[in-house]
C-alpha positions as CSV (number, residue, x, y, z in Angstrom):
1,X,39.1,-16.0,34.1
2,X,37.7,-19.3,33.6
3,X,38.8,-21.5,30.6
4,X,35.1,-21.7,29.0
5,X,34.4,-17.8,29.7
6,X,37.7,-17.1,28.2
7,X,36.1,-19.5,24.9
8,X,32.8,-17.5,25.1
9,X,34.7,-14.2,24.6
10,X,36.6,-15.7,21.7
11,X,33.7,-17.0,19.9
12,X,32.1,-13.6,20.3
13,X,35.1,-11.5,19.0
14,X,35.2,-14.0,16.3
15,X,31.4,-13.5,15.4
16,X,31.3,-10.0,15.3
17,X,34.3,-9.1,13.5
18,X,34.2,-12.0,10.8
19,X,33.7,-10.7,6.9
20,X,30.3,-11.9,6.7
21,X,29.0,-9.5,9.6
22,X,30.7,-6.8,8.4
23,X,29.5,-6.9,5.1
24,X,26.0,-7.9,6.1
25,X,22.5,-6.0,4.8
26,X,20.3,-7.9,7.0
27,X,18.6,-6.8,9.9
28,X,20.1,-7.2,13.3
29,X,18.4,-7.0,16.8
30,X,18.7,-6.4,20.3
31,X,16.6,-7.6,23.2
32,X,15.4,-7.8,26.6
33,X,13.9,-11.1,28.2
34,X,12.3,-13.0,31.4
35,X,13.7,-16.5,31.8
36,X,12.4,-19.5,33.2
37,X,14.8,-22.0,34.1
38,X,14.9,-25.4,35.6
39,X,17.7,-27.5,36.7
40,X,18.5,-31.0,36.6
41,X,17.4,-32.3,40.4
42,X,21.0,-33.6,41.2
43,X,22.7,-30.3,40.2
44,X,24.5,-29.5,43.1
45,X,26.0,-26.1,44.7
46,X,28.0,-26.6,47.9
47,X,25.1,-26.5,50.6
48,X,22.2,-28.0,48.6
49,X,20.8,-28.8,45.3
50,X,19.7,-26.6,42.7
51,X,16.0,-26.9,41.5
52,X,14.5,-23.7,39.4
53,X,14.3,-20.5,39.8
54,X,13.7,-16.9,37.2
55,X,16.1,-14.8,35.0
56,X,16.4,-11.9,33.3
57,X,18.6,-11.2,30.1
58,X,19.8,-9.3,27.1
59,X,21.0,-10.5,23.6
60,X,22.3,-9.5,20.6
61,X,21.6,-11.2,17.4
62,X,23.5,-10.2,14.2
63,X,22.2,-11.4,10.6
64,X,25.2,-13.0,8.5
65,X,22.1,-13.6,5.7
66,X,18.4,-14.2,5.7
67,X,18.3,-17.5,7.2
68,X,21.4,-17.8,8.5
69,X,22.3,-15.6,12.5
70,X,24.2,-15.5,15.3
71,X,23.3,-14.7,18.6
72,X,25.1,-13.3,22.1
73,X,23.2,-13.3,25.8
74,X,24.3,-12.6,29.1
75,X,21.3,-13.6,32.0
76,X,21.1,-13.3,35.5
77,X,19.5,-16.3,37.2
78,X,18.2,-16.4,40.7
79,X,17.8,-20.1,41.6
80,X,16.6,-21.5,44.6
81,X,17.6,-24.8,45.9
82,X,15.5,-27.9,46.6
83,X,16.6,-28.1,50.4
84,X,16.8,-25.7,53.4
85,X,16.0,-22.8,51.0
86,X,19.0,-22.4,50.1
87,X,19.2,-20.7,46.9
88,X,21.8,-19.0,44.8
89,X,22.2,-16.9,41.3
90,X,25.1,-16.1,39.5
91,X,25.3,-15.1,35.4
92,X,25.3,-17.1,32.6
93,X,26.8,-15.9,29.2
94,X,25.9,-17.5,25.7
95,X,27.0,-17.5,21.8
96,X,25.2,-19.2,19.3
97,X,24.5,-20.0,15.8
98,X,21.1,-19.9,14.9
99,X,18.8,-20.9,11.4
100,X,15.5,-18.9,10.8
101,X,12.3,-20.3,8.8
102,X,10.8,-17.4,8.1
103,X,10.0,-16.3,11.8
104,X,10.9,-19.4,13.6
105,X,14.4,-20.1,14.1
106,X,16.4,-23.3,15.8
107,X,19.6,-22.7,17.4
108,X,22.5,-24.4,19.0
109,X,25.6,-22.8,20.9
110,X,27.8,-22.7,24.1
111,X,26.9,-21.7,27.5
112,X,29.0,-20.6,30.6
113,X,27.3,-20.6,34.1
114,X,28.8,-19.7,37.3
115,X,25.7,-20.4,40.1
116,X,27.8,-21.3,43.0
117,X,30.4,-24.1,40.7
118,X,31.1,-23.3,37.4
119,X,29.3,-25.1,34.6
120,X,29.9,-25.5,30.4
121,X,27.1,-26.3,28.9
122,X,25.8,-26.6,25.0
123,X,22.7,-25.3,24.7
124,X,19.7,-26.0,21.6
125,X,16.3,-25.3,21.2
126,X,13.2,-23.9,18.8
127,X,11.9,-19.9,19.4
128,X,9.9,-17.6,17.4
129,X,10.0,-13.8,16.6
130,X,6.1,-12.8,16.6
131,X,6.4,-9.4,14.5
132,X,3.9,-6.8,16.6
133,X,5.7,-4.1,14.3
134,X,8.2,-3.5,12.0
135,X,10.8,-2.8,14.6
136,X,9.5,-4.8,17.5
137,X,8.8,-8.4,17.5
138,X,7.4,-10.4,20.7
139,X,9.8,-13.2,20.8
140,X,9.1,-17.1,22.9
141,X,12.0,-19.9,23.3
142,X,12.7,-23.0,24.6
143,X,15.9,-24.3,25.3
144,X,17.8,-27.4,26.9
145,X,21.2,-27.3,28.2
146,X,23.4,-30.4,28.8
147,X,26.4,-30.0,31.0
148,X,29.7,-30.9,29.3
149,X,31.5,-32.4,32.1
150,X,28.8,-33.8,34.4
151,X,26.1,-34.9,32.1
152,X,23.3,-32.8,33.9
153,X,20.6,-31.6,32.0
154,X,18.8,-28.4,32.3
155,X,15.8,-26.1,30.2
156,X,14.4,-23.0,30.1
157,X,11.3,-21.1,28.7
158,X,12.0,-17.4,27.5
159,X,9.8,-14.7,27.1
160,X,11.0,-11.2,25.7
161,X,10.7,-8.3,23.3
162,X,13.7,-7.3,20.1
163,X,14.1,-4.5,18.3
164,X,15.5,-4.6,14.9
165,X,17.6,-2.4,13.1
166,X,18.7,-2.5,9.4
167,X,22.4,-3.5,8.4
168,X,24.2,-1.4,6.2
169,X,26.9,-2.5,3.5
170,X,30.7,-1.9,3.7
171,X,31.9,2.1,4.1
172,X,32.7,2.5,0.3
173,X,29.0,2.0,-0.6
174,X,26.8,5.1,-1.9
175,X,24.6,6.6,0.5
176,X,20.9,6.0,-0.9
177,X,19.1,8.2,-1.5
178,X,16.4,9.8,1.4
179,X,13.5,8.6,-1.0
180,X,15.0,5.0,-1.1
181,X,16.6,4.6,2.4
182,X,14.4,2.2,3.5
183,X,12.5,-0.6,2.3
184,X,8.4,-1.4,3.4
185,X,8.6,-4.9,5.4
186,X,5.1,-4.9,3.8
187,X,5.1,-3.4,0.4
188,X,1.3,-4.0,-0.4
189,X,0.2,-2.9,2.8
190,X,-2.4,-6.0,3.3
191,X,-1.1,-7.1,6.6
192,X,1.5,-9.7,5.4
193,X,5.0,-9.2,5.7
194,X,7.3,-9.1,2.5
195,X,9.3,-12.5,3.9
196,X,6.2,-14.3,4.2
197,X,4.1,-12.6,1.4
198,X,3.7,-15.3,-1.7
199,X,1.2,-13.0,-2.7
200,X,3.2,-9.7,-3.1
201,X,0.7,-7.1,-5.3
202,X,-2.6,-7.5,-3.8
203,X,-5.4,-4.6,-4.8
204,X,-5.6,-1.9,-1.9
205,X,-8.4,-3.1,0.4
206,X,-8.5,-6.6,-0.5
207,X,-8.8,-9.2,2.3
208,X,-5.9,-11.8,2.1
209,X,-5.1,-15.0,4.1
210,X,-1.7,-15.7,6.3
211,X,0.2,-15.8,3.3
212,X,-1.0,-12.5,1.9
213,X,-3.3,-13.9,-0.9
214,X,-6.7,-12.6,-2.0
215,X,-9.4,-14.5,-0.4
216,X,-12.2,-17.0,-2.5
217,X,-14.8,-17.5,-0.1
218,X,-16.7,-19.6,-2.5
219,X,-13.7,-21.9,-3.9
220,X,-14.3,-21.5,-7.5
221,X,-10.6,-19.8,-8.2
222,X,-12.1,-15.9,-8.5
223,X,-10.9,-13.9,-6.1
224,X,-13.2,-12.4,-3.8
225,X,-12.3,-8.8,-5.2
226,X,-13.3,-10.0,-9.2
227,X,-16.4,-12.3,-7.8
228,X,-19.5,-11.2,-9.0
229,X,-21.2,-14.2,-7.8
230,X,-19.9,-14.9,-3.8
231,X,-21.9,-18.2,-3.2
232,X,-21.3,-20.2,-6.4
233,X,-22.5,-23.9,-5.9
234,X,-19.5,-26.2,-5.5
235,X,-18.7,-27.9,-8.8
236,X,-20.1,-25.2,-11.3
237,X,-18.4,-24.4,-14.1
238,X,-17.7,-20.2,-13.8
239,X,-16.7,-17.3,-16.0
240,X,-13.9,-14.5,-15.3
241,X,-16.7,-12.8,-13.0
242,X,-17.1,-15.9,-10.8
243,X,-20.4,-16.7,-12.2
244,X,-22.5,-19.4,-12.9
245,X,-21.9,-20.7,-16.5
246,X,-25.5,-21.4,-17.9
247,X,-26.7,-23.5,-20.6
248,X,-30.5,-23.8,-21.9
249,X,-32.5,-27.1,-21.7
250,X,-35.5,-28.1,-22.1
251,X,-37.2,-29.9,-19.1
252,X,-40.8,-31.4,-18.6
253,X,-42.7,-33.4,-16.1
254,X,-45.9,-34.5,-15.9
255,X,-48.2,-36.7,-12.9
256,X,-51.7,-37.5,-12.6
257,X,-53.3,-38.2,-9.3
258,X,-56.7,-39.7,-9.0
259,X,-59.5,-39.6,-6.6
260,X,-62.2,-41.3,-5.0
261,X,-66.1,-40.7,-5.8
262,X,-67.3,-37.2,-4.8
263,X,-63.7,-36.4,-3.2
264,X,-61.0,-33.3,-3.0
265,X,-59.2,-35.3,-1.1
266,X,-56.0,-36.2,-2.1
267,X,-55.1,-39.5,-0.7
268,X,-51.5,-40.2,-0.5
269,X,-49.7,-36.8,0.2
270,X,-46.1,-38.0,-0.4
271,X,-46.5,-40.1,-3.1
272,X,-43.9,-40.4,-5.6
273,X,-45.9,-38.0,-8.1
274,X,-45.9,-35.6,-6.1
275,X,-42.5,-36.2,-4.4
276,X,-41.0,-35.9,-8.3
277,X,-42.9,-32.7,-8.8
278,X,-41.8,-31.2,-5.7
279,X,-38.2,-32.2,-6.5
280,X,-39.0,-30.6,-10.3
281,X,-40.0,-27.4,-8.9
282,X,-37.5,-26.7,-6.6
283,X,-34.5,-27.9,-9.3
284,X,-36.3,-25.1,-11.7
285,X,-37.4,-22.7,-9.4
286,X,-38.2,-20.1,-12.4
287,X,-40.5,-22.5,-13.6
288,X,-44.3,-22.0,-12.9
289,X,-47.1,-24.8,-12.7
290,X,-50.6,-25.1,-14.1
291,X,-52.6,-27.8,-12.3
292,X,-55.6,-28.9,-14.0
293,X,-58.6,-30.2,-11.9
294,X,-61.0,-33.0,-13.7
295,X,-64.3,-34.9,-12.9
296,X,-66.6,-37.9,-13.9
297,X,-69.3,-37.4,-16.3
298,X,-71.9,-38.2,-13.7
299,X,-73.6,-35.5,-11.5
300,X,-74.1,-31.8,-13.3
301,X,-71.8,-30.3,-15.3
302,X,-71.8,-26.9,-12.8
303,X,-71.0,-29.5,-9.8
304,X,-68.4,-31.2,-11.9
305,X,-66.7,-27.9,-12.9
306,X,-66.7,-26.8,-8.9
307,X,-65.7,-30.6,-8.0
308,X,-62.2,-30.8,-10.5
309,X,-61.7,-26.9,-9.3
310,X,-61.3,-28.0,-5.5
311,X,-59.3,-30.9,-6.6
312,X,-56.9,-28.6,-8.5
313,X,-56.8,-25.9,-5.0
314,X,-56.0,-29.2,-3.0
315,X,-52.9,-29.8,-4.5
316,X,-51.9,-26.2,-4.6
317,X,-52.7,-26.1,-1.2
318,X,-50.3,-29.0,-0.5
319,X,-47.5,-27.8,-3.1
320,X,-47.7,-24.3,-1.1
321,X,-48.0,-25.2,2.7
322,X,-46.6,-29.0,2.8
323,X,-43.7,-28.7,0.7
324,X,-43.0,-24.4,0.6
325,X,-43.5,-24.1,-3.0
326,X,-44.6,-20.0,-3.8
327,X,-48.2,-19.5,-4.7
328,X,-47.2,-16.8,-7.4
329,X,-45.4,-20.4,-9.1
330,X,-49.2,-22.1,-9.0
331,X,-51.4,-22.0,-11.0
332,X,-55.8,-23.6,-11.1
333,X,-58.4,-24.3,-13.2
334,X,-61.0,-26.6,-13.3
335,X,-62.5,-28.5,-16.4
336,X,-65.3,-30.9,-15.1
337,X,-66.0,-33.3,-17.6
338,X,-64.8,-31.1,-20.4
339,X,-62.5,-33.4,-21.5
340,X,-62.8,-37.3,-20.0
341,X,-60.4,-39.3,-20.9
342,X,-62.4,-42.1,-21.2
343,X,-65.8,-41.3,-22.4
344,X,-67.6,-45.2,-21.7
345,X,-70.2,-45.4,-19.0
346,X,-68.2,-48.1,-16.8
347,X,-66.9,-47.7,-13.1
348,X,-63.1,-47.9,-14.5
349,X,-64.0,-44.5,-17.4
350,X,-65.1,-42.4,-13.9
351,X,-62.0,-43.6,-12.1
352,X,-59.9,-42.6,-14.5
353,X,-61.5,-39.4,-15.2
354,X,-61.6,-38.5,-11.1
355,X,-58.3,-36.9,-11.5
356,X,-55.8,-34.0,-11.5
357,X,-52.7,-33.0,-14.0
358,X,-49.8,-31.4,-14.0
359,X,-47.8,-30.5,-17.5
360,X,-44.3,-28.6,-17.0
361,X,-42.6,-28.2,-20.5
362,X,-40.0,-25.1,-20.7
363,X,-36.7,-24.3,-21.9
364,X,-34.8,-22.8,-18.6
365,X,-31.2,-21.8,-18.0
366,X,-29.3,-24.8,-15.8
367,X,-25.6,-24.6,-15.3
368,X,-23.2,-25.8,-18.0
């Protein structure tokens, strides 16, 4: 027997019989696994060089605590060679001591490989256990392996399944009871494992994120579960239901657009009056609007009355198909030359008095 296999089997008596082990209640595994493996291009057998070939393997991993492992692997490797097609396999055996976060792990250990010459090698590298159940875990790894003596460099890619199977104290400890034999990996049952769980005592049905907390769709620190209001505005200030804190003020507005001589026509459609009503209404959308038409004091007082009226619709009719303000909100009426505001016979009294208003004054409910 070589001198590094004979080091391999020592490590391995070492691990699995040391206190620790023995006395461990953390899960263990076993597993099965498809390697990839590449060689360093001037690693040499005695006919040709080695390039890459395919594996396949088994390992043991035993849990001295919950971050803390070590692992043992035996693979079969079938590599072919990068001249005359010569290729060769041979077995590789492995010990190492690995360090789990959570489900990803690092490792580091030694490696004996007899492919045609005999090779010692330290292996290292970064894996995962992907949980699929609470036995079985998917498990991906990638690994580099420098050669002690010769400086040659290989890798591999792994691909396998584990099972895992719960560690059991010393032989003087009680049997538990059936009822309390074994423990949930997931105790809340919301799809997050107890290791990874900062959220341990979720509702039943509740939807939770990767770490097994309750989710708040709108940001506004109620849980979806407790939100009674699931679109909150960002920044509002909410109560213990997730709603809207509201506070009542008083808001007005009011704008006055004239017109020309014998005209409904309103001149400048997005002027800033009407911008800042638009802007009014849609702020206070439980607000409604009364728009008064008015008219000169020449011409008849029946003409005047159906003059301001049309005034009054053309607005509404911009408010409503312009700027998608409800016609419920909207309101008409037209005063002719009920009440001028100017009541002198001159050119600038009928200007002024060619004209429609708006008057908004009420006391509405605005967030705090």
């Amino acid at each position: 027997m070589k001198k590094s296999t004979l080091t391999l089997a020592l490590i391995t008596a070492g691990l699995v019989s040391s206190p620790s082990f023995a006395q461990s209640n953390e899960e263990n595994w076993v597993g099965v696994y498809g390697l990839y493996y590449g060689t360093d291009k001037s690693k040499p057998i005695p006919t040709a060089h080695l390039d890459d070939g395919f594996g396949l393997g088994v390992e043991a991993g035993f849990r001295f605590d919950q971050n803390w492992a070590g692992r043992i692997s035996a693979s079969h490797l079938d590599i072919s060679g990068s001249t005359n097609g010569v290729s060769d396999d041979g077995l590789m055996l492995g010990v190492d001591l690995m360090y789990f976060f959570n489900d990803f792990y690092v490792f580091g250990g030694v490696y004996d490989q007899d492919i045609g010459e005999g090779y010692e090698m330290l292996g290292y590298g970064l894996g995962r256990h992907w949980t699929l159940s609470e036995n079985l875990s998917f498990v991906s790894e990638f690994a580099a392996y420098r050669d002690i003596d010769e400086s040659l460099y290989d890798y591999g890619l792994k691909l396998g399944v584990s099972y895992t199977y719960g560690g059991s104290s010393g032989s003087s400890a009680p049997t538990p009871a059936p009822a309390t034999a074994t423990v949930s990996s997931d105790s809340d049952n919301d799809g997050v494992s107890n290791a990874n769980d900062r959220c341990p005592n979720t509702p039943a049905g509740a939807k939770v994120d990767s770490y097994g907390c309750e989710l708040d769709s709108d940001n506004d620190g109620v849980v979806n579960s407790k939100d009674a209001c699931m679109n909150t505005p960002a920044g509002d200030e909410v109560n213990a239901n997730g709603c809207t804190v509201l506070t009542e003020k008083d808001v007005s507005i009011e704008i006055r657009i004239l017109f020309a001589h014998n005209s409904a026509v309103i001149e400048d459609p997005d002027s800033s009056e009407i911008l800042d009503l638009v802007e009014f209404l849609k702020r206070y959308g439980q607000t409604d609007a009364l728009i008064e038409g008015h008219a000169s004091a020449p011409g008849t007082a029946a003409y005047n009355k159906d003059l301001s009226l049309r005034r009054a619709n053309a607005l509404k009719d911009l408010l409503m198909n312009r700027y998608d303000i409800r016609s419920s909100r909207l309101d008409t009426v037209g005063y002719g030359e009920e009440r001028l505001l100017d009541k002198s016979n001159t050119a600038a009294a009928h200007r002024i008095n060619r004209r429609i208003e708006v008057k908004i004054s009420e006391t509405v409910e605005v967030p705090k």
